[in-house]
Each structure stands twice: as structure tokens, then as C-alpha cells.
C-alpha positions in Angstrom: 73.5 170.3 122.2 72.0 167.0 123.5 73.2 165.4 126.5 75.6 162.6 126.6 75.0 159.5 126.9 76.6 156.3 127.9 76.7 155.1 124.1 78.9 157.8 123.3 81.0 157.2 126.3 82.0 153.7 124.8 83.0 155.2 121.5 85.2 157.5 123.4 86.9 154.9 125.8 86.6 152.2 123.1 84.7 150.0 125.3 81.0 147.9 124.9 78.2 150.3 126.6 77.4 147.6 128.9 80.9 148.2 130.2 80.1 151.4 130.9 77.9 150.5 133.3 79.4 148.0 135.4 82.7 150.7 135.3 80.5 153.6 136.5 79.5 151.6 139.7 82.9 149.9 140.1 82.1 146.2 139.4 85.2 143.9 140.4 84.6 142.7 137.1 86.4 145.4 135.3 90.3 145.8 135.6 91.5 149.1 136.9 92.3 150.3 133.7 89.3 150.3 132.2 87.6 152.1 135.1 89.7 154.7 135.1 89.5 155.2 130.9 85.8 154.5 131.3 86.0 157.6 134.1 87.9 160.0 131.7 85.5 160.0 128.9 82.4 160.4 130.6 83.9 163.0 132.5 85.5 164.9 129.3 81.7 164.6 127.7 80.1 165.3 131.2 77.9 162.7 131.4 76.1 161.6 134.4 73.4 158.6 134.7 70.6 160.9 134.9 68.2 158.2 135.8 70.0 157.1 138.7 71.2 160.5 139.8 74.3 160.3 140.7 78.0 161.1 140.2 80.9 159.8 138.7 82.7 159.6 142.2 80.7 157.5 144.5 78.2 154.5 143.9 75.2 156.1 145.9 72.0 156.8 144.2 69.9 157.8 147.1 66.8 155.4 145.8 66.0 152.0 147.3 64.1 149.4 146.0 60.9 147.5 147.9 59.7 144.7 145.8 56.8 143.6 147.1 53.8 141.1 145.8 50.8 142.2 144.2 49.5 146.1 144.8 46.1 144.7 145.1 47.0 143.3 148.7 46.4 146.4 151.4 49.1 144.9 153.4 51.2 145.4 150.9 49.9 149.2 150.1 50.6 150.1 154.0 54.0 149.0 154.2 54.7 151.2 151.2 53.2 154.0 152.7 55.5 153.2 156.3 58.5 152.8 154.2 58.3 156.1 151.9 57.8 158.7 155.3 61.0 156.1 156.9 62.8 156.4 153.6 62.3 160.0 153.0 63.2 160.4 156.4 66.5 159.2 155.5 67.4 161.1 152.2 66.1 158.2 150.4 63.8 157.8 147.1 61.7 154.8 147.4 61.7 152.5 144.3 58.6 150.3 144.3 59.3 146.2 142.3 56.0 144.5 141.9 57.9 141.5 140.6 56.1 138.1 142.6 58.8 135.5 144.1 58.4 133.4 141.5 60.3 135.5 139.1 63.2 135.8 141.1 65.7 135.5 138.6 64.1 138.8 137.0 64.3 140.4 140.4 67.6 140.1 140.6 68.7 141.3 137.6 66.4 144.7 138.0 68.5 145.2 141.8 71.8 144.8 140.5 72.1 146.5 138.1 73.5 149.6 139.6 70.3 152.1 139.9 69.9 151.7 143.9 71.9 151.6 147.0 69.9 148.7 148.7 66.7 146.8 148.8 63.9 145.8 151.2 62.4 142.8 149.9 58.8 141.5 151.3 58.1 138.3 148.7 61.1 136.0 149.3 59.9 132.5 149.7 61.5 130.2 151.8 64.5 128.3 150.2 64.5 131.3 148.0 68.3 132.1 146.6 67.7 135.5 146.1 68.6 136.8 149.1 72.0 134.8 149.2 72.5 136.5 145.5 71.9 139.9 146.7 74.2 139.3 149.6 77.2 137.6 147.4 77.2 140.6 145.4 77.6 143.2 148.2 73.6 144.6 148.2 72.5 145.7 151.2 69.5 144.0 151.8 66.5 143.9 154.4 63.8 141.1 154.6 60.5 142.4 156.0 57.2 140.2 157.0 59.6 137.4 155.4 62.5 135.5 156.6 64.7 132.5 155.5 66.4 130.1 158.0 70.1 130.9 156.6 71.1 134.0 158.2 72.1 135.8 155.2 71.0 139.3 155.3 69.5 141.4 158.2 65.4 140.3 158.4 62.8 142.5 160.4 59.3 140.3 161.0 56.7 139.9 163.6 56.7 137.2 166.2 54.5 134.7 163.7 54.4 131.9 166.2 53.1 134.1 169.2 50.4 136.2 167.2 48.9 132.8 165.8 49.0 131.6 169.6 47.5 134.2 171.2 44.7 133.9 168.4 44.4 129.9 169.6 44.4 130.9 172.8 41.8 133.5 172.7 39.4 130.7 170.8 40.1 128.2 173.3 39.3 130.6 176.3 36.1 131.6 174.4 35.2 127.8 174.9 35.1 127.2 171.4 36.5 123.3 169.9 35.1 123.2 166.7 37.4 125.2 165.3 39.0 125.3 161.8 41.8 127.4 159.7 42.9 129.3 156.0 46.3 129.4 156.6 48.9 131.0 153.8 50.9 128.9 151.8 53.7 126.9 153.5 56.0 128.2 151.7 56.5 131.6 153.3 57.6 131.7 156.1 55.0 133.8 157.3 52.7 130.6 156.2 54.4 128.1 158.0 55.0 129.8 161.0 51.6 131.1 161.8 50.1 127.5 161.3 52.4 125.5 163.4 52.1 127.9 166.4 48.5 127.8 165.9 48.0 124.3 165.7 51.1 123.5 168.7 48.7 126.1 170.7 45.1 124.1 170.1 47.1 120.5 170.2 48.7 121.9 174.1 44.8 123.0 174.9 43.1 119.4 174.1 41.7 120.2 171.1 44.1 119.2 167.6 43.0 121.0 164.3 41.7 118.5 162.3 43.2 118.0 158.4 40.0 117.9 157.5 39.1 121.6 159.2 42.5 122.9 157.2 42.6 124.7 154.1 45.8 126.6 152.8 46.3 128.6 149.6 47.5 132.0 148.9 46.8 135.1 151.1 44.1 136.5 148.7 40.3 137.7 149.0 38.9 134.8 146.7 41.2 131.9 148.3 39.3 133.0 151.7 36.1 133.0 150.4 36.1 129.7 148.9 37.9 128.0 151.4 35.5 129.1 153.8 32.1 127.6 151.4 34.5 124.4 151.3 34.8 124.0 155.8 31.2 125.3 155.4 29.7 122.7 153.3 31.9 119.9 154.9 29.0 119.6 156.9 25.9 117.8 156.9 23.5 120.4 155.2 21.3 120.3 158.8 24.3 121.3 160.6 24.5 124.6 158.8 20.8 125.7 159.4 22.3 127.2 162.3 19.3 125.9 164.8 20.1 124.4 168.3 19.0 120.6 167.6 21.4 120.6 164.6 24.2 122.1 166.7 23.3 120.0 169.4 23.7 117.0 166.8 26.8 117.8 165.1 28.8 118.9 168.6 32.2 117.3 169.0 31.3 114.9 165.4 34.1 115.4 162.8 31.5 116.5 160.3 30.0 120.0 162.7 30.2 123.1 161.1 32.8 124.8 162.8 32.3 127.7 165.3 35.6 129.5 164.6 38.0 130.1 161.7 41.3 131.3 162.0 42.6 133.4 159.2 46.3 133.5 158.1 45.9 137.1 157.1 43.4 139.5 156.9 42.6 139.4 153.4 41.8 135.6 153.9 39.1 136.8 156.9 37.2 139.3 154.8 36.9 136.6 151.6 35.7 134.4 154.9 33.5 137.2 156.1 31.7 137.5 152.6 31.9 134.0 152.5 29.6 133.8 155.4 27.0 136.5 154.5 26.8 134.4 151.5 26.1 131.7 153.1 23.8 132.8 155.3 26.0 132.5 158.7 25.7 134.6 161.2 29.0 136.1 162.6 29.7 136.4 165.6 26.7 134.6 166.3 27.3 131.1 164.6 30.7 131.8 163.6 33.8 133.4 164.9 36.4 135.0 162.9 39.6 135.9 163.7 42.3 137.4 161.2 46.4 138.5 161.3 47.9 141.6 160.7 45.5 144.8 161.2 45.0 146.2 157.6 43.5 149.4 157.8 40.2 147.7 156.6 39.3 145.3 159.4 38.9 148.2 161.4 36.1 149.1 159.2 32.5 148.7 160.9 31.4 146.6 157.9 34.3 144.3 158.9 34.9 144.9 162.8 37.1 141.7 162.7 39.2 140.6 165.4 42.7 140.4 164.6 46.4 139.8 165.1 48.2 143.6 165.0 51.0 143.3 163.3 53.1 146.6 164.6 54.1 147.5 160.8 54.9 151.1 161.8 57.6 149.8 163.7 58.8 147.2 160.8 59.2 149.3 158.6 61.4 152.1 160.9 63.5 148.8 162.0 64.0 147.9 158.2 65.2 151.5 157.0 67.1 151.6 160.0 69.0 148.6 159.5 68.9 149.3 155.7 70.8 152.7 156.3 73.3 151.4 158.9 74.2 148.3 156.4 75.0 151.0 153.5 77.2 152.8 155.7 79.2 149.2 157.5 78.9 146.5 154.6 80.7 144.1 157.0 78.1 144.1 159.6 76.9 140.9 160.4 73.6 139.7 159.9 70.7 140.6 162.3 67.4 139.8 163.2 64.6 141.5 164.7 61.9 140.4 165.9 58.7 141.9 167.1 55.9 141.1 169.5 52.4 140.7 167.9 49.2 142.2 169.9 45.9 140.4 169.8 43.2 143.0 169.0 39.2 142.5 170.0 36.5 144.0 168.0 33.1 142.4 167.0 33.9 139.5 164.6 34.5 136.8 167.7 32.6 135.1 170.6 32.3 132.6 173.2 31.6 129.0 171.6 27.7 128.6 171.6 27.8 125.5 174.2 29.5 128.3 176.6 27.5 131.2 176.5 
């Protein structure tokens, strides 16, 4: 005999089969009475949402969802990877939404619809309403490597602002002032944070980014690369032979080729590392590249970049852990954590060529 299903639990309690749904996971949409009917004919046919996994007497499905950008981001692939072994951990079955913040109406719709206990979402733009959506309708939620000014739902991020200044810091110590940028797109908030510490940081040490030395875009290999041909071919075409006259010539001059780039994220500084071998630059020698976040791949000798760590390990345990304590107290209040940044040395940076 086939299984039941949720169609033939409408016939029985003469209800639509979307009703059947939102009774299953008690949704304060449905009066008492139909909850309870709704309860007594899937439990005379002995049904049970097998995709979700769970019974007729409690909410929990044991699955979370991550949604998360695009796969092709190793960022991205790593955090998965923290949050299964965390989730796991927990008696938890990770459920992986690829859906980009743009589409956050469609995002919404997938969360709520009863198949998961909670989320941890990692795409929310700033001014987003999802997360004020998720949190009206009693979703535990977690925002991780992202956060919104409203204090809506519990956010777990590294210290933006004092990664990017401890990258301008190190560039100013190494001497160097030409110095440019690929930041992320403003509207994240990991975008606009890591720029205006950066900048504040340069602008406190005597030496403002130029507008013209600023490129921003989204956090992806081919933005990198280009933006890095663009700074490169902002100067005169002497100024990138790489020879000491034309240093010498274009020092301090709006139009010099600059002698470090700061990269947003890491995936910007290896399009901007295979921008340079492209070009013909030599890094560390005529250029110094410094990224954020510590994907698995800069530590790769054909990389060797200089970084900002991002401790992701420990994001992701803080997220799950918050996660799991929100789905067993709803009324907790919101929280934030927030975690230092480390500045990590390998072989893509240098002093400035006037201080050596």
C-alpha cells in the first residue's frame, strides 16, 4: 500500500492541502479546530512529512538552512564545510540555499515554509528586510560574515574595521604611499566596513586613498583582475616599465603606478595577482598585495599572499551555538559577536621601493 500523503490528508479533514501544511507546523494562522482535525486524519492515515522528518507532535526537523552566495566563491565552500562538522555536532542536518540577496523574496518563502528549524544566512545585504521577515515570523536566525544596523536577529562577524586597519597599517609601516584599493560592494556590510576602516587608517597616517586609486565591485576573481589592469593603466605607460627613472618620475604624482593594493577579499587579490603576471609586474617586487579573509588558497605557494585571517573556525561554532540556544529560548534577545581579525605575513608584500 502506498504511503500517505498530505493530499489525502485534506480529503480526510476536508481542508485545502496547503492547509495541511501550515497545521502540521502550527501556523497562528489556523484556528484550533482545524489543527486538531488536521492532526486526527494524518494520524488515522499515519502520515508523516517524510522530507522533513519529523513528527506530528513537535515542529523540529533537525535540518538548518545556510544560504549562502555563489558555490564558486571558496569562502563560501569553507564556511560550509565549518558549519556541517558544527551542525552535525549538534544533531543537525545542514540544508545548503544558493539563492543570491537579490532574490530575497524567493529566500524567504524556501525558509518558511516549515522544512527547517532555523537558518544561518551569509548574503544579506544591508537594508535587507529579510532578516526582519525571518524574525517577525519566529525563525531563528543567525547572520554570519554579514550584519545589518537593526538589531534584529543574533549576527556573528569579524572585526571588519580592525582587519582593514591593521592591513593599512602594515602598508604604511612598510613605507609605502602610493597605495590603492578593490574594495567589495558598499552594500554589504562587510564592503563598507572594510573600506572606511581602511581609508580612516591611511587618512590618520598622512596619506588619504585617492578616488582615483579606488575601485569597488563585487568580490569575484574577474572584478579583481580588471580592476587591477584599470589602477595599472591609470598611469603613464613609462611609469609601469617598472625601471627606477620612471619610478623616480611618477613618485608622489597622482598619475604613479601604485606600489600596493589592498584587496577587499581574497578572491579580489588573486584576480589582482593574475592581473599582474599579466601585466608584467613584479610582486612583491613592484607591487604589494595584500588580501582579507585567509581562504585555503592564498596559502598556496603559487599565491603566498598576505592576508587578513578571518578566524572562520570560530564563526561558524559561534553561529551554531547561538543558532541552537535561539531554538531552545525564542525570547532571547538579540546578540552580537564580534571577533578579532589577525594580520597574516607571507610573500605577496614589501617595503615601498623608496624605503628599502
Amino acid at each position: 500500500m502506498r504511503p500517505a500523503t498530505s493530499h489525502d490528508v485534506a480529503r480526510l479533514a476536508g481542508v485545502s492541502q496547503p492547509t495541511v501544511s501550515r497545521a502540521l507546523r502550527d501556523d497562528p494562522r489556523v484556528s484550533r479546530d482545524t489543527i486538531a482535525r488536521v492532526r486526527a486524519a494524518a494520524a488515522s492515515l499515519g502520515y508523516v512529512p517524510s522530507s522533513r522528518g519529523r513528527s506530528l507532535s513537535t515542529r523540529a526537523t533537525g535540518q538548518v538552512a545556510v544560504v549562502v552566495g555563489e558555490l564558486d566563491n571558496p569562502f563560501y565552500m569553507e564556511a560550509l564545510e565549518h558549519l556541517y562538522g558544527r551542525l552535525e555536532a549538534d544533531g543537525l542536518r545542514l540544508v545548503a540555499l544558493t539563492d543570491p540577496p537579490e532574490r530575497s523574496s524567493l529566500t524567504v518563502e524556501r525558509l518558511l515554509d516549515g522544512a527547517v528549524d532555523g537558518a544561518i544566512v551569509m548574503t544579506t545585504l544591508l537594508g535587507s528586510d529579510l532578516p526582519g521577515q525571518l524574525a517577525a515570523r519566529g525563525l531563528p536566525t543567525v547572520l554570519l560574515n554579514r550584519a545589518i544596523d537593526d538589531e534584529l536577529v543574533d549576527t556573528v562577524e569579524c572585526d571588519n574595521r580592525q582587519g582593514a586597519g591593521l592591513a593599512a597599517a602594515e602598508l604604511l609601516a612598510l613605507g609605502h604611499r602610493e597605495i590603492a584599493a578593490i574594495f567589495g560592494p558598499a552594500t554589504t556590510s562587510t564592503g563598507r566596513d572594510r573600506e572606511a576602516a581602511f581609508r580612516e587608517v591611511l587618512a590618520a597616517g598622512g596619506v588619504p586613498l585617492a578616488e582615483a586609486r579606488i575601485r569597488r565591485g563585487p568580490f569575484t576573481h574577474e572584478f579583481g583582475r580588471q580592476a587591477l589592469g584599470e589602477l595599472l593603466a591609470g598611469a603613464p605607460a613609462d611609469a609601469r616599465r617598472g625601471d627606477g627613472a620612471a619610478r623616480a618620475a611618477g613618485a608622489g604624482s597622482a598619475a604613479a603606478r601604485p606600489t600596493a593594493v589592498f584587496c577587499a577579499n581574497d578572491v579580489l587579490a588573486i584576480g589582482a595577482l593574475n592581473g599582474a603576471k599579466g601585466a608584467g609586474v613584479a610582486v612583491p617586487e613592484q607591487l604589494t598585495v595584500v588580501g582579507f579573509d585567509d581562504i585555503g588558497m592564498a596559502a598556496w605557494e603559487l599565491y603566498d599572499l598576505s592576508t587578513v585571517r578571518q578566524p572562520l573556525a570560530e564563526m561558524a561554532a559561534t553561529a551554531v551555538r547561538l543558532l541552537s540556544e535561539r531554538i531552545a529560548d525564542p525570547s532571547l534577545s538579540p546578540r552580537r559577536q564580534r571577533l578579532p581579525a589577525e594580520l597574516v605575513r607571507r610573500g605577496s608584500h614589501r617595503a615601498a621601493p623608496a624605503a628599502r
